[in-house]
N, C-alpha and C positions, 0 to 999 in steps of 0.2 A: 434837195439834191446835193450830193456829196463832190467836192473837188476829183476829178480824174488825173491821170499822168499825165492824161494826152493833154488836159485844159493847159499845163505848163509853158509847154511851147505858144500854145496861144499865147497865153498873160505875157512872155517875151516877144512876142510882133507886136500888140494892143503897146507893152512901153515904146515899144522901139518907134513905133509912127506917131505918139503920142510927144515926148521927146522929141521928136524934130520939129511939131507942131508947136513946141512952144519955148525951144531953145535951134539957133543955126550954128550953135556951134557943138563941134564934133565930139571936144575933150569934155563938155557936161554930159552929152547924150549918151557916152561909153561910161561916165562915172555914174549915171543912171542906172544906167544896166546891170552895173558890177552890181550897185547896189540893190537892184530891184531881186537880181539873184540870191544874194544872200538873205534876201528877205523870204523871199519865194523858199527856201532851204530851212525855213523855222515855223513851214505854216503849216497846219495838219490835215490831210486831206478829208477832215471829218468835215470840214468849212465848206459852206455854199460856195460857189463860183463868186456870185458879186458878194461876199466878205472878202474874200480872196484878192477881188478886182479891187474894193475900195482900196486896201492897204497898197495895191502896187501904185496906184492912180494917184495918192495921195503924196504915197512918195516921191512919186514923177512932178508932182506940180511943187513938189516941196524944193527937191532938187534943183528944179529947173529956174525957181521963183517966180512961177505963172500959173494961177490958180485956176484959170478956164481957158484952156489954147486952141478948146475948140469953138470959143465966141463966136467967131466968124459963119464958120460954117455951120452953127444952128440957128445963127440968123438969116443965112442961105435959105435951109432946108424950110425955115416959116413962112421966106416970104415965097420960094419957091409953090409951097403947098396952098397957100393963100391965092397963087392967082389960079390953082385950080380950083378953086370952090366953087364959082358961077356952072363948070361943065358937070361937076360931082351932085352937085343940086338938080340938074338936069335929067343926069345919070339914073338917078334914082327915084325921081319924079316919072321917070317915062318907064320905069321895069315893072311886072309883073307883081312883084313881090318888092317895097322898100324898104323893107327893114332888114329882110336876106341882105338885101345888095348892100344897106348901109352895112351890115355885119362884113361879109366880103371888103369893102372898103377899108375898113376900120383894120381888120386884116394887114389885106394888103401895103397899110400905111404903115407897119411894124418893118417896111424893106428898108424906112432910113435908117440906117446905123452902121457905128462907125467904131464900133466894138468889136464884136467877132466876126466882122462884116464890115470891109473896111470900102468898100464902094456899093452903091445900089442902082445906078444906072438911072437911066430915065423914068421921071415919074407919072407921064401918061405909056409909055410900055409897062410900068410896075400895074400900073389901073386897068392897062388891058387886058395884062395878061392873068391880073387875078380876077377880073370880071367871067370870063374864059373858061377858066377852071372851076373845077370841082373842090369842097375842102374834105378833105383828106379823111380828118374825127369830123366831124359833122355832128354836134347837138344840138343844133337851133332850135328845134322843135322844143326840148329842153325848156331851152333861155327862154325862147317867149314864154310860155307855161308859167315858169319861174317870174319872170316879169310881171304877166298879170296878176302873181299873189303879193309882188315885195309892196313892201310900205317904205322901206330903206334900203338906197343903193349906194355900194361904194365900188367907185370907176377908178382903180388903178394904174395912171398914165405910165409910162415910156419914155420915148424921146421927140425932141425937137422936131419942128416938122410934121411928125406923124400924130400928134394932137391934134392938127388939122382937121384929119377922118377921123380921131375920135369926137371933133365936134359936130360933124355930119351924122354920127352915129347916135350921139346925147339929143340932138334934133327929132328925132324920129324916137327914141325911147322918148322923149318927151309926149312927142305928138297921140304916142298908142297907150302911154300908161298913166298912170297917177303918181307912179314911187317919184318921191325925194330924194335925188340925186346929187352926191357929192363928189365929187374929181380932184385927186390926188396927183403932188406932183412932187419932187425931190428938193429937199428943204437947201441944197447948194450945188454947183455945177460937179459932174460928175460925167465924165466922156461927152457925149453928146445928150444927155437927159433931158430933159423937159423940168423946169422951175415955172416958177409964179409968173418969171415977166414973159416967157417963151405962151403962155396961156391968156397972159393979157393982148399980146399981139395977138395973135387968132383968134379970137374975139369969145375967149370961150368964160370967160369970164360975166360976161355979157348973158350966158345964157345957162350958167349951171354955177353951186357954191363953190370954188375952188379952194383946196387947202395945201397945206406944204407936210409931209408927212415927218419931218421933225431929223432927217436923216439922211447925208450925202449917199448911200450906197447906191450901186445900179442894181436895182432891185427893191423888195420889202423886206428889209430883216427887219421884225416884226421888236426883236428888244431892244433894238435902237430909235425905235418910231417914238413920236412925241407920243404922253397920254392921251389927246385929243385920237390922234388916229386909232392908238391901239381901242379906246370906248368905240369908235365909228366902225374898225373894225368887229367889235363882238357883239354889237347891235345891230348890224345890216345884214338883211335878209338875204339880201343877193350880190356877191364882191364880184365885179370883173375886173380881170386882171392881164394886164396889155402888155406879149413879151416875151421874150427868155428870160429877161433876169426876174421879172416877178414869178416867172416860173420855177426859176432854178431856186428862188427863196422862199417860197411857198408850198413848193410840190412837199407832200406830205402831210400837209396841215387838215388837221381835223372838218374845220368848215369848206361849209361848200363853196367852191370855188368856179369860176365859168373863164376858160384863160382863153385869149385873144391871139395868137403868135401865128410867125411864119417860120417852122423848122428851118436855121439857118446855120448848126452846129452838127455834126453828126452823131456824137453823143445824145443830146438830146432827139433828133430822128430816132436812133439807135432806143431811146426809151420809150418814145413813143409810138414806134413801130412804125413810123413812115418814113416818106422821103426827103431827102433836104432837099429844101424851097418848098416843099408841101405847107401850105392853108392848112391853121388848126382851130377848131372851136370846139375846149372841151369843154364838159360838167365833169368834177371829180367824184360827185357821188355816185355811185350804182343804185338801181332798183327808183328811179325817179320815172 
């Protein structure tokens, strides 16, 4: 997916909260900005969103001389998600359908971010209110299918927090399939992302291979990935991919993809034909 004019304005609010989040003083946050501008003014709208985003981001922490200023608060969003786990096991142990519902979940766990989505509200309303709802693209029928043939799975993580339900989700793909399941996370801090120690606290570690994809961006740009991910990537039957920014990095790509998001941009609504805060579960292939 290609940078828009409108994304512009965004990428100036994501520095500007970013910046205060990891400098209190006013004359670095304003020398941010100037700079984050002129940076934004040499960048070609041919670039994904999160290439776009790593360079403002990086400049922000560079500026600032704070590499992750959102530490805190995705240590929040972990342990936050963490003591929902006992009702979420419940959740889905008592529904009709658990792997629907853990899908919906896993879903529903893409509302933490602190990107183009600078609040998400309470996280047993986020669980109700996607439990509630209908999604939107709807392929599950799809994904399972796809499921019971992969041999190899690559699980695309997100952010902080929202690993949580994807470990509820990796629970129950465990339980119904056989695939080999690997879980990707961001090889250094990058807004509120999800890394290796954000995966060791919720214990997902514990229950599927995690690896670091070799690359700060918010998203998968795929020529930045270490070797390792890019072979994982071209050897796995089935990639899902948890997000807007693995969207916005991937959309396009030849393989098949199964993405996981909650429409939270209007742009992206806007492409994929629904509504913001619409539940998305696609397959990019046709004729499956």
């Amino acid at each position: 997916m290609k940078t828009y004019l409108d994304c512009i304005p965004c990428f100036l609010d994501q520095a500007l909260r970013a910046s205060r989040l990891a400098s209190t003083d006013e004359c670095i946050q304003w020398s941010t900005l100037k700079l984050v501008l002129q940076k934004l003014a040499t960048m070609p709208l041919t670039m994904t969103p999160p290439e776009v985003a790593q360079a403002v981001y990086e400049l922000v922490y560079t500026t600032t001389a704070n590499a992750d200023p959102y530490a805190e608060l995705k240590h929040y969003s972990n342990r936050l998600a963490l003591a929902l786990y006992p009702s979420l096991k419940e959740t889905i142990a008592a529904s009709e359908n658990p792997l629907l519902t853990a899908c919906k979940l896993a879903i529903s766990g893409n509302s933490i971010d602190f990107g183009p989505q600078a609040q998400y509200g309470d996280l047993d309303t986020v669980v109700a209110s996607a439990l509630g709802s209908s999604v939107a693209i709807n392929h599950f029928e799809r994904f399972r299918q796809a499921m019971q043939r992969a041999t190899r799975v690559l699980y695309l993580g997100d952010n902080a927090g929202e690993i949580l339900f994807d470990r509820v989700l990796i629970e129950q793909l465990n339980f119904h399939f056989q695939a080999d399941i690997t879980y990707v996370v961001r090889d250094r801090p990058i807004i509120n992302d999800a890394t290796m120690e954000d995966a060791v606290f919720v214990g997902l570690t514990d229950i599927v291979n995690v690896v670091s994809n070799g690359s700060g961006a918010p998203g998968t740009v795929l020529n930045q990935c270490s070797a390792q991910l890019q072979q994982l990537y071209k050897s796995s039957d089935v990639i899902i991919a948890k997000g807007q920014g693995n969207f916005e990095s991937l959309s396009g790509e030849s393989k098949r993809i199964f993405y996981f998001l909650k429409a939270k941009c209007s742009l992206v609504s806007k492409q994929l034909k629904v509504k913001l805060g619409d539940l998305i579960l696609l397959d990019t292939v046709k004729n499956h």
